[in-house]
C-alpha positions as CSV (number, residue, x, y, z in Angstrom):
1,X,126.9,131.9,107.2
2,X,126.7,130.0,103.7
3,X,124.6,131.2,100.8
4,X,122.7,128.7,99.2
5,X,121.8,129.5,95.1
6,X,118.3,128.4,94.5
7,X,116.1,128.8,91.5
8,X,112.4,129.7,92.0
9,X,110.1,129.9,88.5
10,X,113.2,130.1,86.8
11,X,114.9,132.8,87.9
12,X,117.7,132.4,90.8
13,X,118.4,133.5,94.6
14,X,121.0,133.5,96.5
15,X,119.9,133.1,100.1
16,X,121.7,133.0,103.3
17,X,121.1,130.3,105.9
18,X,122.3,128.8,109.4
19,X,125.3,126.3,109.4
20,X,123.7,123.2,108.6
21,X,120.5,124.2,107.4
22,X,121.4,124.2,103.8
23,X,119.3,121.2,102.7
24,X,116.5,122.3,104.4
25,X,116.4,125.6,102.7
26,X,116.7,123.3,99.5
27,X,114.1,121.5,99.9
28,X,111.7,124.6,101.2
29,X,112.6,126.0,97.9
30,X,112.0,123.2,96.1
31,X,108.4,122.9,97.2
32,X,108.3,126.8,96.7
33,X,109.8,126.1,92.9
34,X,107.3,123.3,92.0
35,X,104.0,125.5,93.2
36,X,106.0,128.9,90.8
37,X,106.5,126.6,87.7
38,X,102.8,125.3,88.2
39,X,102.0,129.5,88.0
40,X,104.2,130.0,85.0
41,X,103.1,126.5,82.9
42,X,99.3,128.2,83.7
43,X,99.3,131.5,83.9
44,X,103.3,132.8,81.7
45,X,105.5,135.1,82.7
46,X,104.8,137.5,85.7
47,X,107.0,140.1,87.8
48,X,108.7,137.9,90.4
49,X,107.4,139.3,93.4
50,X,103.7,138.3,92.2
51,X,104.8,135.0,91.1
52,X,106.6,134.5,95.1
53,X,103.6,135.8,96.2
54,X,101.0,133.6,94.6
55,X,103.2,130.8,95.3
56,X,103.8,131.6,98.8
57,X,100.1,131.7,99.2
58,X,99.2,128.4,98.0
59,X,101.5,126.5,99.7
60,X,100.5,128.7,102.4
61,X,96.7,127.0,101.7
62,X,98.1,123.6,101.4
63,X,99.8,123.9,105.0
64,X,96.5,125.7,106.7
65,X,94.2,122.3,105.0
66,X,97.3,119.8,106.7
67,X,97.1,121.2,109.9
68,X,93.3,121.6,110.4
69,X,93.7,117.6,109.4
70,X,96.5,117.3,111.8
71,X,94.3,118.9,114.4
72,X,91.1,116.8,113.7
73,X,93.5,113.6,114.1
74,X,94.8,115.3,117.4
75,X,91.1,116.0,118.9
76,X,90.2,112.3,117.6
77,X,93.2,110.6,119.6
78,X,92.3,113.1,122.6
79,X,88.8,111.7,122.9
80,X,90.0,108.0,122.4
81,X,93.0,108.7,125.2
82,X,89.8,110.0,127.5
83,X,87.6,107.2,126.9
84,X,91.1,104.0,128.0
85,X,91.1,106.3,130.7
86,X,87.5,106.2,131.8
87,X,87.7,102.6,131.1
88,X,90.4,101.7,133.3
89,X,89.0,104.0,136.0
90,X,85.9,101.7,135.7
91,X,85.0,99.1,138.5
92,X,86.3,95.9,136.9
93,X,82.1,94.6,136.9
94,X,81.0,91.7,138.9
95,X,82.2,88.0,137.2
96,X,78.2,86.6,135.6
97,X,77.5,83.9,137.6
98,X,76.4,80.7,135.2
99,X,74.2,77.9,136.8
100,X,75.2,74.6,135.5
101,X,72.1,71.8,136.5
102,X,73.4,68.7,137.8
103,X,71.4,65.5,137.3
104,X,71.2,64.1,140.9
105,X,72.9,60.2,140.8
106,X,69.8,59.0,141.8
107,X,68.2,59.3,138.5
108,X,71.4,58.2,136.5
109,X,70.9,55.0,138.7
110,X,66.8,54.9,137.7
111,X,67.8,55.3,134.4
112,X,70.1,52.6,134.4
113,X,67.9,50.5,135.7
114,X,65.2,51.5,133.4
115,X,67.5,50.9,130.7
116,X,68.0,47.0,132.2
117,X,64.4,46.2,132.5
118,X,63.7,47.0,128.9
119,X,66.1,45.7,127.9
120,X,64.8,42.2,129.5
121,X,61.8,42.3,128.7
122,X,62.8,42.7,124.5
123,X,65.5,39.7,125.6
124,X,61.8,37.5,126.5
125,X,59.8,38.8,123.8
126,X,62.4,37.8,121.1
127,X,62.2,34.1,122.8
128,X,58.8,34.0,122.6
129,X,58.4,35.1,119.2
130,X,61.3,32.9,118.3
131,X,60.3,29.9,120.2
């Protein structure tokens, strides 16, 4: 089992650890280091067990604020993974039905032939009122 030589507010550990797991406890102390040198730069020196302690705690408070975040984001994704399921579980609803009018041939033809008759009887009154 390796021991692993950390320093915590300045003053140094030597802790044992699992094969392999000696990064992690270096990194886990260096979070615990950076929250003790906040303590000393604010408060000075103190006994070590207080300092651990008050460290301990706020990184303690940090984790408790992640998690109630991590379990808001958890009930959040919950809720949306209920509502895609109530959606597919849906009837698909009925296709709208959209009315198109259709103008009957008939009257395309009486406006065509509309559309000639005016235009002969303009044809005649430009003769006229050029002759």
């Amino acid at each position: 089992m390796p021991e692993v030589m950390i320093s915590i507010g300045g003053k140094e550990f030597g802790v044992a650890c699992q094969d392999g797991e000696e990064e992690y406890l270096r990194s886990a102390a260096a979070m615990l280091d950076r929250e003790a040198q906040g303590l000393v730069s604010q408060i000075g020196r103190m006994p070590e067990t207080r300092m651990l302690l008050m460290a301990g705690l706020m990184l303690a408070d940090r984790t408790a604020a992640y998690e109630e975040k991590v379990n808001s984001v958890e009930e959040q994704l919950a809720r949306q993974e209920r509502l895609i399921e109530e959606m597919r579980a849906a009837p698909t609803p009925e296709p709208e039905k959209v009315e198109v009018p259709v103008i009957p041939s008939s009257v395309s033809d009486n406006l065509a032939e509309l559309a000639a008759r005016a235009e002969a009887i303009a044809a005649l009154a430009e003769e006229k009122t050029a002759g």
